[in-house]
N, C-alpha and C positions, 0 to 999 in steps of 0.2 A: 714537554710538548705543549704547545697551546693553542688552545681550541678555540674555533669562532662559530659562530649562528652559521656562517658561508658554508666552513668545512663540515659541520652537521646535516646540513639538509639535506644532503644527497647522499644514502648508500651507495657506491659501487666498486662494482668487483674490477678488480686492476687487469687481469688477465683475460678477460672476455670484453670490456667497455659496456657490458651489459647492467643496466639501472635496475635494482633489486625494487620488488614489489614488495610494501609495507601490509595494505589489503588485499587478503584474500582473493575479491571480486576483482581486482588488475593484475594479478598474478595470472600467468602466463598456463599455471597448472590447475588453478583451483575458480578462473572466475566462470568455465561453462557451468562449474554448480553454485556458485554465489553471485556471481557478475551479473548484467546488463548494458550489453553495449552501446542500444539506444539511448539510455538515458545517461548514461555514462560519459557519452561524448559530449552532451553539454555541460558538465561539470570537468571539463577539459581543460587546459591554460588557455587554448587556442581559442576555442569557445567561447572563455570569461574576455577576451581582450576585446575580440570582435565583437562581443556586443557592446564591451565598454566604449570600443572605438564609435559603434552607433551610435548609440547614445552621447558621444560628442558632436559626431555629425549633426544630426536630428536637433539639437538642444541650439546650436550654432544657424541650423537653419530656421527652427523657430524666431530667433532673436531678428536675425534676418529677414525676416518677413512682417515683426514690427517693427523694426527700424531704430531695434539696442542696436544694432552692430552696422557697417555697411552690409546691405544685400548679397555686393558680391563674394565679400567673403565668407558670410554664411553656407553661400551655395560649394565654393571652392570648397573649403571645412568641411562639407557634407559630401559633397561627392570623391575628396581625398579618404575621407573617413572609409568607403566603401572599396577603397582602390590599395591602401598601403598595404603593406606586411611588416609585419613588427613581430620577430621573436619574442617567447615569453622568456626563454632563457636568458638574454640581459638585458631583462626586467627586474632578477632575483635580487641582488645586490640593493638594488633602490627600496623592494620590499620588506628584508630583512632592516635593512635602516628606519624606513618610514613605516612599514605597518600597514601599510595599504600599499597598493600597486597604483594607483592612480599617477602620484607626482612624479612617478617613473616613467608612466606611459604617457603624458603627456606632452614630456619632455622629450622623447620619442618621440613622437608624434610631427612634433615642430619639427623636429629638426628632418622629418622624412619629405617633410611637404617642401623645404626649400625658397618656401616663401614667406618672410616675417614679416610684410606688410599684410598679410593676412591670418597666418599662425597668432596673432599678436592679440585676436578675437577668438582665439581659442579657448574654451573652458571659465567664461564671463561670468562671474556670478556664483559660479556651482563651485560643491566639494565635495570632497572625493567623496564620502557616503552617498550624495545625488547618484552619482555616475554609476559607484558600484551595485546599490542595491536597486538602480531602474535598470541595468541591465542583471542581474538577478532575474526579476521580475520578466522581464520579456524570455528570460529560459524557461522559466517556469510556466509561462502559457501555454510553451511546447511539451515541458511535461504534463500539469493536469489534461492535456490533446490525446497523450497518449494512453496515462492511466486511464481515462474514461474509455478509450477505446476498447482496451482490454478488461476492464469489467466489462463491458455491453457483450463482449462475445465469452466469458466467463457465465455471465447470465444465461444465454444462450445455451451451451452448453448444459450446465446445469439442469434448464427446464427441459428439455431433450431426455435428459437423465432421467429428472423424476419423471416425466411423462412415459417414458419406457418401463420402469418399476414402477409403477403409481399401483399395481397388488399383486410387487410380487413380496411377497411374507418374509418375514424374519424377526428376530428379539429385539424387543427395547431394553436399555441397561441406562438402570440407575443406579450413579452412588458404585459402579464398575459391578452390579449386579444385574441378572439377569430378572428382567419385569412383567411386561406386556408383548403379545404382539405388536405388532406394528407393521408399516408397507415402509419398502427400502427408499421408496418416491418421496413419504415422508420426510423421512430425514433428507433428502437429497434440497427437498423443499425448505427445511431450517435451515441447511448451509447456505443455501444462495437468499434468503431474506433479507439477512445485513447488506448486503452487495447493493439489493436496490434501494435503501437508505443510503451506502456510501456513495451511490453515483446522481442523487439528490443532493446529499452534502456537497461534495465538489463542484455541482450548479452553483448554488448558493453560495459558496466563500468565493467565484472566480471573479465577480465584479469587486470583492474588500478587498483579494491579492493580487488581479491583479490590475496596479495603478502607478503611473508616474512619482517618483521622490524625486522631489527638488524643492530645496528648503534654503540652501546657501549655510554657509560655514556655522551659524550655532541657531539653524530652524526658522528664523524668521525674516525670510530674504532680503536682507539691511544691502546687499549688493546690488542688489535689482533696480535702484532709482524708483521705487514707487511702482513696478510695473512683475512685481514677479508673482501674483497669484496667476496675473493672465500669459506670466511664460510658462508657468509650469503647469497651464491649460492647452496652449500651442504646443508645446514638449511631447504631451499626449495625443494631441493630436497624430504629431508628426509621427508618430510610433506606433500610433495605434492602440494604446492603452487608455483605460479610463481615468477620468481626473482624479487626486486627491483633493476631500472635500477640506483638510486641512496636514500640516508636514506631519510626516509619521517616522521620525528619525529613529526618534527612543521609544516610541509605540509599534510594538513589536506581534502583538494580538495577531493580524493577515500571517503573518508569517510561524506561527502558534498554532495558530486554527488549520493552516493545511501541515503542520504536522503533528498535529494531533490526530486528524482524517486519516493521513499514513499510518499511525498506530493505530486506530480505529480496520482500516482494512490489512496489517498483517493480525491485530487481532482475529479475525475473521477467520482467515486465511491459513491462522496456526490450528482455530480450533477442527478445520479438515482434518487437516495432518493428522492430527492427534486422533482422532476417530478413527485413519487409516492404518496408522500402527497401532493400535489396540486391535482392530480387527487382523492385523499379520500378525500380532502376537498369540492371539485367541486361535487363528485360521476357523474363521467363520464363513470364509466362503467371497470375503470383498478383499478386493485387490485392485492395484491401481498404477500405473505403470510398469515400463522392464524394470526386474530386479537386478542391485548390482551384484556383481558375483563374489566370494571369501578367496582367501587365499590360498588356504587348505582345507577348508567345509566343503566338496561338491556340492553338496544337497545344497546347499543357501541360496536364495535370493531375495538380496537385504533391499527393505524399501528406501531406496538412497532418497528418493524424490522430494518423499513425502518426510523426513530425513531433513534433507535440507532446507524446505520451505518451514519448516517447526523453527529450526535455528535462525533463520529468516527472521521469520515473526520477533520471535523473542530477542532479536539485537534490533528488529525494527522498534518496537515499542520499548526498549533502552534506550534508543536514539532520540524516540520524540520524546522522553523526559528530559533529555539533557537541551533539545531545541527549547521547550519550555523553559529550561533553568534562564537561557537566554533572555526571557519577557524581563528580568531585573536587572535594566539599563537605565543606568543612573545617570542622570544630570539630562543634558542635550546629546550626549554620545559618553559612548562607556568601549572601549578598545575590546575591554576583557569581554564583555557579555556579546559584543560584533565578533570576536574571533571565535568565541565559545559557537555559534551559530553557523559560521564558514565552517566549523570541523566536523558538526554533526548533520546537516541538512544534507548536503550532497549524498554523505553515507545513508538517509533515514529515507530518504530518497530512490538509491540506487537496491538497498537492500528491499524496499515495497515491491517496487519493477520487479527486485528478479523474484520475489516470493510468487507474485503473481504469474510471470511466466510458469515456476513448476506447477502452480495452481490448473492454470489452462491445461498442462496436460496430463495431469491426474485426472482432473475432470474428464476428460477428453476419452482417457483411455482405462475408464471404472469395467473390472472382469468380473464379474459375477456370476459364480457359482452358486445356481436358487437351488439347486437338490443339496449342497451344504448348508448354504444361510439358513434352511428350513429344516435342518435335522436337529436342531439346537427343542423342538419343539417335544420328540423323542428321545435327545438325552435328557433332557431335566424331568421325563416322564410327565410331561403335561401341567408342569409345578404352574410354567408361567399362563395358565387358563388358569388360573385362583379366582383372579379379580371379577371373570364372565360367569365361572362355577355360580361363586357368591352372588351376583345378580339376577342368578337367573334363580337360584334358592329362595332368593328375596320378594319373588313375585307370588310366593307360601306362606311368607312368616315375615318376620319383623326383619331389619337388616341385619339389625345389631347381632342375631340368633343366627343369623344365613353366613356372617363373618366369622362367626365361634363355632359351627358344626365346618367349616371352610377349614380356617384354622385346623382345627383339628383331625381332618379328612389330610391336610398337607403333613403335619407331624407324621402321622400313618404308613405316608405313602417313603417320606425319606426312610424312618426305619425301617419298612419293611422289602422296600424295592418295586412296589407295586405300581404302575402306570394310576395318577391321582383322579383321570375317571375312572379304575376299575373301584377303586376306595369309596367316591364318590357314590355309585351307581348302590352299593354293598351299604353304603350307611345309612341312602333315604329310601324312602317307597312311595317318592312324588311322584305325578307323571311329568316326568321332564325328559328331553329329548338329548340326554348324554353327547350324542356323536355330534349334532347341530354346536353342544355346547363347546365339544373341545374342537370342533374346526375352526382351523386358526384362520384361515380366510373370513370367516363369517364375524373375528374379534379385531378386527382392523379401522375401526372406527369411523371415522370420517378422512381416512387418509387421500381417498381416490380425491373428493372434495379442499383438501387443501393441495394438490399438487396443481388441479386445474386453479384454482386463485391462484398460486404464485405463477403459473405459466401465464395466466392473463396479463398479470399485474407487470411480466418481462416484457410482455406484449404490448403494451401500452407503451414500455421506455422506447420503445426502439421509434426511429425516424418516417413517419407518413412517407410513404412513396409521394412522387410527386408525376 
């Protein structure tokens, strides 16, 4: 039997015509827990044509309007551009051959419009990398549109959260150990910090990514007759994107930099997770979504959510290493390191969106149980009041003495099973106020204090009324 690229790229099943799903997130069974269908549909065939058909449009009408091309058929070009249909499906065959879709769809294209006295100004100047990665680019507007969206009401959330716990009490754990008091606001406070740095970063890279590419066939517009820095000034125009300040064929950085922000915010967004199943493994009293149900455990209810947004993360930030591998594009275009980029952005892309979606409703829906979160203070018998004990010892004696009669008040208290104020109270005959000491409201630090900074500092991102 012999095999082609043709007969490979498409799994399906002979008996249903049903087209088998390679990822998870398009599978039919598994993408409400890995999928995202917003961002998903612009990483579509249908999607990638139409904008490439834009961007032929737009590019034909620019030329059009200085007078590379005639006017009228700039305008025809531009307004057929907005009006044909062109399957991607035979498009496949030209891609599999050529490597890009372009010389396929262009060809298409001509032959749709039925007019070669103006098809004939089709695609002047440009190659196929112009076409495909300025319409990339204009997807991608629509993406960091939406990611920002949903960090800002991510954010939102969050502060809601900690502003509701800003005291109500529970353990810090360090090192997967039990530490300090602490307010649950706090922490609710450290997970949403990154966020308002990630939705800063994404201001910041949108005018580097997103920009017009038009370079002509090896980056230095030799097609253009002299005039192609000011096409692919009109090009932007026409589109609505910002100019590139020089071609970014083989400079791949914009495209680097937001998906690195993508592993930067499922970084974020895993270390929830992870905090959420610690605390379901622990049952400390936080919880955070429906549980999904076992098949034969009644009792279960497995934190799918939080479950799947970990897994998220951790393919999201595989993803933006391998977009990274990408940046080593050799010469003026490099096929491997362009295709290397097509396989993983979409994916590094679609898995951020859906991480963040389970994020929003973790967030959304934290259950908190404070008469558990706070028993953790009477099992460990008051171990984790050490650090307030010792300080408040210290206002007696030296530190160093108030941390070694501490110390050794904690040893006591493990072997013997004694609550580590009654040990405490039994080893000194200072006047010190034991019950002040070990109420764990009273060893919460400046938590109430950082939950209002971070709620301000949400406050500030959000949009002036007008």
């Amino acid at each position: 039997m012999t095999f082609t690229i043709a007969k490979c790229m498409v799994a399906q099943n002979q008996n249903t015509g049903v087209i088998m799903a390679i990822s998870l997130a398009e599978g039919q069974m598994f993408k409400g827990l890995f999928g995202d269908n917003e961002l998903s549909v612009l990483f579509s065939d249908s999607a990638e044509v139409r904008a490439m058909l834009l961007v032929e449009g737009a590019l034909a009408a620019a030329q059009g309007k200085l007078g590379t091309i005639p006017q009228e058929s700039g305008e025809i070009i531009n307004r057929m551009a907005r009006e044909v249909l062109i399957d991607p499906g035979h498009l496949a065959a030209g891609v599999a051959r050529d490597g890009v879709v372009v010389p396929a769809l262009v060809a298409a294209f001509a032959t749709e419009m039925q007019a070669p006295e103006h098809s004939a100004y089709l695609h002047k100047g440009a190659t196929s990398q112009d076409i495909i990665d300025t319409a990339l680019v204009l997807r991608l507007r629509r993406v960091l549109d939406i990611l920002d969206a949903r960090l800002a009401v991510l954010l939102d959330t969050l502060a809601k959260q900690a502003e509701t716990h800003k005291t109500t009490p529970m353990g810090a754990r360090t090192r997967h150990q039990i530490a300090t008091p602490t307010a649950l606001g706090a922490r609710i406070a450290s997970w949403g910090a990154p966020f308002l740095r990630h939705r800063q970063r994404l201001a910041e890279l949108r005018p580097r990514v997103l920009v017009v590419s038009l370079a002509g066939a090896s980056g230095n517009l030799s097609a253009f007759e002299g005039r192609g820095l000011e096409t692919a000034d009109a090009l932007a125009k026409e589109l609505g994107l910002g100019r590139a300040e020089l071609p970014w064929h083989s400079a791949r950085d914009g495209i680097c930099e937001l998906a690195n922000l993508c592993g930067l915010i499922c970084g974020s967004l895993g270390k929830i997770a992870q905090d959420l199943l610690l605390s379901a493994q622990i049952g400390d009293g936080l919880r955070a979504g429906v549980g999904g149900g076992s098949s034969t455990m009644p009792h279960k209810a497995n934190p799918t959510g939080a479950e799947a947004m970990l897994a998220l993360a951790r393919q999201g930030q595989g993803l933006a290493a391998q977009v990274a591998g990408a940046a080593f594009h050799a010469q003026e275009r490099d096929g491997a390191a362009w295709s290397q980029e097509w396989l993983s952005l979409p994916s590094l892309i679609v898995a951020t969106g859906a991480a963040l979606c389970h994020g929003l409703d973790l967030a959304g829906s934290l259950d908190v149980e404070q008469d558990k979160l706070a028993s953790v203070f009477e099992e460990t018998n008051g171990l984790m009041m050490a650090e307030a004990a010792s300080f408040a010892l210290a206002e007696h004696m030296p530190l160093a003495d108030a941390r070694a009669l501490t110390k050794s008040a904690c040893a006591k208290s493990v072997q013997s099973g004694e609550p580590l104020r009654t040990v405490m109270a039994r080893e000194t005959v200072l006047a010190i106020d034991w019950d002040r000491v070990f109420d764990a409201r009273s060893a919460l630090g400046e938590s109430e204090a950082i939950v209002s900074r971070f709620c301000d500092l949400v406050a500030r991102q959000r949009p002036e009324k007008t």
